[in-house]
N, C-alpha and C positions, 0 to 999 in steps of 0.2 A: 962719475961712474955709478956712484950709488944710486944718484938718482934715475938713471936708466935702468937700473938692475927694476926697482920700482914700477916704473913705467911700462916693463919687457913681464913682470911677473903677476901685477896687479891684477889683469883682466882675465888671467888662468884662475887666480885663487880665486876672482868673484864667483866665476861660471862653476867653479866644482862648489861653493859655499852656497850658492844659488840653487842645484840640483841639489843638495844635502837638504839644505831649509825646506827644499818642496816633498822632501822625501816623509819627513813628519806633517809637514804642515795640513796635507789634504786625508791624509789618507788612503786604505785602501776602498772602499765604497766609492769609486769614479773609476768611470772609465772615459779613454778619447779615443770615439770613430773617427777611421781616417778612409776617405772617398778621393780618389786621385780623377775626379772628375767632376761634373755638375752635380751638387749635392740635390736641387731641386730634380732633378730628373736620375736619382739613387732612392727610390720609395723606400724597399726592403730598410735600407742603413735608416732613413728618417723613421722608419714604424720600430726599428732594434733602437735608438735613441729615444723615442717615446717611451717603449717598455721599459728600458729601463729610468727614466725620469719617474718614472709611475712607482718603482720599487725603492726611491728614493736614492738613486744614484747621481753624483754629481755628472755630467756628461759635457765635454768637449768634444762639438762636429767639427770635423776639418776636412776640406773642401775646395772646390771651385768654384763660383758665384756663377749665377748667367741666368739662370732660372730660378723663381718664389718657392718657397720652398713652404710644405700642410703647415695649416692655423695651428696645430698642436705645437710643432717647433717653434715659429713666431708665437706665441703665447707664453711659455714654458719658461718661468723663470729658471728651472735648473737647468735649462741646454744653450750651452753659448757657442755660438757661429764662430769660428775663425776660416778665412776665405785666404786661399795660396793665388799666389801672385800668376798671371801669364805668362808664359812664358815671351820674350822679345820676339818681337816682330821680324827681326833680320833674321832666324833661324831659321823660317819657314824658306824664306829663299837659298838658304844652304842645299849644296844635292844631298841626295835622297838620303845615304848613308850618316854625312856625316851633323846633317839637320839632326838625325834621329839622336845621334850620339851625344851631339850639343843639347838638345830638351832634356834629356836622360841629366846629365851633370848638374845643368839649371834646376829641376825639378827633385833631383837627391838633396842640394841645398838647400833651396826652399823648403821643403816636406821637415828635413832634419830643424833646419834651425825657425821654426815653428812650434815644430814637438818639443823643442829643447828649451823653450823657451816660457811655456804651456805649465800652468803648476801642475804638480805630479799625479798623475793617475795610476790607481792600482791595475790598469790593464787597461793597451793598446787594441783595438779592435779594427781590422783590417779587412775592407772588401776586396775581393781577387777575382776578375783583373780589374784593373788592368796590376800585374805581375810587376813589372821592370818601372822603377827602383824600389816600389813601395813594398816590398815583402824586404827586402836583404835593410833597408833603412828604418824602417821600424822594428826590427828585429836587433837593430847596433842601440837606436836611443832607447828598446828594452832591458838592453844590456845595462847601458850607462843610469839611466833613472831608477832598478830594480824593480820594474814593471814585470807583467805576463803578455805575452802576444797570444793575441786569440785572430782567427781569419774564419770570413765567411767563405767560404767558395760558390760564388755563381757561376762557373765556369772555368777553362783553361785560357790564361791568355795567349797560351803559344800556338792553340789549334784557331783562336779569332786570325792572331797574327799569318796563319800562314794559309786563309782565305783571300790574300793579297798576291802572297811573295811562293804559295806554296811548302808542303813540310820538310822537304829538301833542304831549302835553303839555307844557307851556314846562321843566318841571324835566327831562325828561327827553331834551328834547333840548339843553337843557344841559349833561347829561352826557354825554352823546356826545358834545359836541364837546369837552369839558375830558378825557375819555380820550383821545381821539383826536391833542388837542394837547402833553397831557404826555406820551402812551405814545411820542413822538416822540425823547425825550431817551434814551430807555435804550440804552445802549451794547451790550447783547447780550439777544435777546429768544426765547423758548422759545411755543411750541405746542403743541396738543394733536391736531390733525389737518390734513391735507395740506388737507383745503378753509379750515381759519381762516389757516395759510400764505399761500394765494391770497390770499383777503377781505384780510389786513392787509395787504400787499404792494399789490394793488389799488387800494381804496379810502382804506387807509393811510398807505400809502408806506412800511412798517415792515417792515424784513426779520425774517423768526423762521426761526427751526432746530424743523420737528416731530419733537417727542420724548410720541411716545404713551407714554400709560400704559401701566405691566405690573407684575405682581405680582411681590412679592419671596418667597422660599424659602417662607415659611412659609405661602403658601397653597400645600395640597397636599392632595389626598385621602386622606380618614381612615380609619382601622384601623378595624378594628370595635370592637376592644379601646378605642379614643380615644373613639370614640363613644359606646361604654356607661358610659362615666365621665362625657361629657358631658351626656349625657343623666341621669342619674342625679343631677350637680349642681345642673343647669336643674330638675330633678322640687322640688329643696325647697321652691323658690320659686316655678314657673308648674305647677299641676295639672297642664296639658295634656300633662306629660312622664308623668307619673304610669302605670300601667299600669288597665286600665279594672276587671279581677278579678285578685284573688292567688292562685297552684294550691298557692305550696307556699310558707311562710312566710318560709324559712330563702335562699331563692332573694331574688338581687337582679333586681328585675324594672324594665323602663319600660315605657311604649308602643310601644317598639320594639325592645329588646332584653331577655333574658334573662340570666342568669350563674346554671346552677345550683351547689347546695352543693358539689360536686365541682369545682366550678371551668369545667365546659363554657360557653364563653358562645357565643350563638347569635342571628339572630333569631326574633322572635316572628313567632307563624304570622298570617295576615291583619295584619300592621302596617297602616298608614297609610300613605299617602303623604306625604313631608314637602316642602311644597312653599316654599321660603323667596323674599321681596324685600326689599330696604335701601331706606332711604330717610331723606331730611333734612324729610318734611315739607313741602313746598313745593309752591308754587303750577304749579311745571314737573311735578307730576307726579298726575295725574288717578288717584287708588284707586278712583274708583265704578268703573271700566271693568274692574279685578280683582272686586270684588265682585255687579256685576251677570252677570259669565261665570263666578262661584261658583254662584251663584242659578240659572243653567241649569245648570250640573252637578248638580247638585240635582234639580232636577225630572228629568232624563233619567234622574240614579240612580235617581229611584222610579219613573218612568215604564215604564222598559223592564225587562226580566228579560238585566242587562249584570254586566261582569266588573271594573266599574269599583271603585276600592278607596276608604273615606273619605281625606279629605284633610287634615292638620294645614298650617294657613299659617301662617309665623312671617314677622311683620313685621319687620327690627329698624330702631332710629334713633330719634330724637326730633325733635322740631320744630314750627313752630307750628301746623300743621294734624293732627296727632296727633289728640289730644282729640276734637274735629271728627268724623273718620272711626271713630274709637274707639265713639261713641256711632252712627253706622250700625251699625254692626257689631254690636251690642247688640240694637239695635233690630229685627234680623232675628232670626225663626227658624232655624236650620241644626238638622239632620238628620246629616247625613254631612258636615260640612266645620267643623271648630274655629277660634280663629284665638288666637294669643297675640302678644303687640305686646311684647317685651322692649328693653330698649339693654344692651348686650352688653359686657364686660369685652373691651380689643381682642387679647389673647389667646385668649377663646375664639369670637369671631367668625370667623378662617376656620377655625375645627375645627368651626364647624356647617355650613358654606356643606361644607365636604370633607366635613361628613356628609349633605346635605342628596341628593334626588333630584331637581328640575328648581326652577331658577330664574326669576322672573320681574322683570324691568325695566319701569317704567312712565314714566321717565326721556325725558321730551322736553324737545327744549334749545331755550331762550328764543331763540339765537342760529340755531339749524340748524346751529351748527359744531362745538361741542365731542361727546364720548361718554361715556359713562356710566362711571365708574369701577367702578360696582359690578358690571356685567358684567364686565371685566376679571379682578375678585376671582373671579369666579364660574367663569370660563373656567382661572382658574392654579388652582384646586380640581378640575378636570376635569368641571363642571359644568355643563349643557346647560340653555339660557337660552331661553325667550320673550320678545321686545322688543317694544313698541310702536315704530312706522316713521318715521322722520325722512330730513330731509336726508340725513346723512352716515353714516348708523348701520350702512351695508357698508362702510366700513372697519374694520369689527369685526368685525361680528353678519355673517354667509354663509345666506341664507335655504336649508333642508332640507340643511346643509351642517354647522356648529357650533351651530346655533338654528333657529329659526321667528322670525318677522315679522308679527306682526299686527296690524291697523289699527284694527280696535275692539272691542267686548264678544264680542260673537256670534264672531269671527273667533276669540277668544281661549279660547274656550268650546268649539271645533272641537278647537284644539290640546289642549289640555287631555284632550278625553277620548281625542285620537287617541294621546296620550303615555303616559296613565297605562292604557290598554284593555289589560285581563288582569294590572295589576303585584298581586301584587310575582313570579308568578311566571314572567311575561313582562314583562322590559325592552329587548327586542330592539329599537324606537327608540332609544329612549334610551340603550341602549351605542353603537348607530353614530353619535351624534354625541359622545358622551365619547370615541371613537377618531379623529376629527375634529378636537376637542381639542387632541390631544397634541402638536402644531404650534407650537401658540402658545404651548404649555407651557414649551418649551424654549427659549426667550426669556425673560430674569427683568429684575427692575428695573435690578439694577447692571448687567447686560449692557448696556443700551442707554445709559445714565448713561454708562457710562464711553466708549463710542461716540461719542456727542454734544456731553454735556454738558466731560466733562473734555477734550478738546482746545481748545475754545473759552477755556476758563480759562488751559490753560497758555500758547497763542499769545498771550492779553491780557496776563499775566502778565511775557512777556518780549519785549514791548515795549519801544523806549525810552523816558526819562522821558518827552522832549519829544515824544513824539507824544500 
């Protein structure tokens, strides 16, 4: 009997003896981000675990694996990867309802006993969303470890959720109110723009510090010399870099740049226009509206006797609706407008966007509150953007100022040929808003990190216990 008492009692005293010992052993100078998704493709949480690596914080990332994740993380002896399990395979064949509810229990597990397991961090740091479980289970192992929960908010995951199902719907206004009632516990709370400030503060009651996005050093605009290397890599593998005739064998050629034998590299005469957008795939973000204002540039290119140049579009990103769009894309004839759909090693992602000539965003938010991180990237490369028009997207995007703003195909289709008319050897728009630019340029990630985010850490930090 004893020795069952034993047996039945051992593995409770270890796990509270276990959370106790971690309770002194790390301290508080650590924090562990938790990303309930692909950590390689969560930038913002990877550039807040850099900063703070940088201030000397121990940092535990936790995560999804699928996608490489910046050299600064791989490099960084104080930041250690832990990678959450997939969920099983058989769930996905479950109906709609009860799949979801089965991920949800699987994934509160996992998440939990990860953290639980993780030496002790003085604060939990939380991106939102996705919302369901990860706000209500990080906010239990804060409980139990004497941790602080901190949340970034990129968004609402109840209004992504109900770009599917609708805001009606009983699940999804369930989630709204299960975000709304645990985002209520976090002891310090991060934003993305002065209007989701308002909204949570409003309708929340949850104070946030906005701390916009900005790109860290390495978006910057590229050499020519960078470029024709990249270019030249991208050639192995997507044709579309390839160059369309070869004059001289011994010459390294692309679509858009030269290097003769002698070493002169230059561009090629009629290049292309490179016209790049990111994207996750998703349902916030409507491509027919880029491809249907491709399809008039098209027609006006044969129509009229114009000075307009072909166009190469590189899409990059993966996601579920890829494929989908992929097979439009196919499906049309083009003439003077290519398109290559790559996912991009995140080393040479901002060396194309800083090679690239005007970007395009199609990025509208499920919420009206957040913006678009990949204009961000787009603008720290000195890059001149087209946005689709939302809510709050002049907090960024300056209509005829840093970008254009346009509202649907035809709108986009204006800009387009008003941007690229006479390139490559008039870019006379398009340098006045790259000189537009160089503002925001001058603002980098850790600039603002250390502004915002790092005073709020050290004020909590020194604290008394008893408060």
């Amino acid at each position: 009997m004893f020795t069952l008492y034993i047996l039945w009692t051992a593995p409770i005293i270890f796990l509270f003896l276990y959370i106790f010992f971690n309770y002194y052993v790390k301290g508080e100078k650590s924090v562990c981000i938790v990303v309930l998704g692909d950590i390689g493709r969560s930038p913002r949480m990877q550039y807040h675990a850099v900063s703070f690596a940088e201030e000397d914080f121990n940092v535990d990332l936790v995560g999804f694996g699928g996608s490489k994740t910046i050299q600064q993380i791989r490099e960084n002896d104080q930041i250690n990867l832990h990678y959450l399990c997939e969920p099983p395979g058989f769930i996905k064949r479950l109906p709609r309802l009860l799949g979801y509810v089965a991920k949800v229990i699987y994934q509160s597990i996992n998440l939990a006993w990860k953290l639980l397991l993780l030496p002790k961090a003085g604060f939990i740091f939380l991106q939102n969303p996705p919302s369901i479980p990860t706000l209500a289970v990080c906010w239990i192992v804060c409980l139990i470890r004497c941790s602080k929960l901190m949340v970034d908010w990129h968004n609402y995951g109840w209004t992504i959720l109900g770009l599917n199902l609708g805001n009606g719907h009983l699940l999804v206004r369930f989630s709204k109110w299960f975000e709304k009632f645990f985002g209520k516990f976090a002891k310090i709370n991060f934003c993305v723009t002065k209007a989701m400030k308002e909204d949570l503060k409003t309708n929340w009651n949850i104070n946030a510090e906005t701390l916009y996005d900005r790109p860290p050093p390495r978006f910057q605009k590229a050499s020519l010399s960078a470029r024709h290397d990249l270019f030249l890599k991208l050639s192995n593998e997507y044709s579309q870099f390839k160059p369309r005739e070869r004059l001289v064998s011994k010459d390294e050629q692309t679509i858009f740049t030269i290097k003769l034998s002698t070493g002169i590299l230059s561009y090629q005469d009629n290049r292309p226009a490179l016209v790049i957008s990111s994207t996750s795939w998703t349902e916030d973000e409507d491509f027919g509206i880029l491809l249907t204002a491709l399809q008039d540039y098209e027609k006006y290119f044969e129509a009229k006797d114009c000075t307009l140049p072909n166009v190469l579009c590189v899409i990059t990103g993966k996601g579920p609706f890829k494929e989908f769009y992929k097979e439009k894309i196919e499906a049309i004839e083009w003439n003077h407008v290519s398109f290559c759909l790559p996912w991009l090693e995140p080393e040479d992602y901002p060396l194309l966007l800083g090679s690239a000539d005007l970007g395009v965003c199609l990025h509208k938010s499920s919420s009206g509150l957040d913006l678009p991180m990949k204009v961000v990237d787009m603008f720290g490369c000195g890059l001149p953007v087209c946005a689709v028009d939302f809510q709050c997207l002049s907090e960024l995007v300056q209509h005829n100022k840093n970008g254009l703003i346009f509202k649907d195909s035809q709108n986009l289709s204006s800009q387009l040929k008003e941007l690229l008319n006479g390139f490559p050897a008039d870019q006379s728009k398009l340098t006045a808003m790259r000189r537009n630019i160089k503002a925001f340029q001058s603002v980098r990630w850790n600039d603002q990190w250390k502004k915002i985010v790092l005073p709020l850490m050290i004020k909590d930090n020194t604290k008394p216990k008893t408060d």
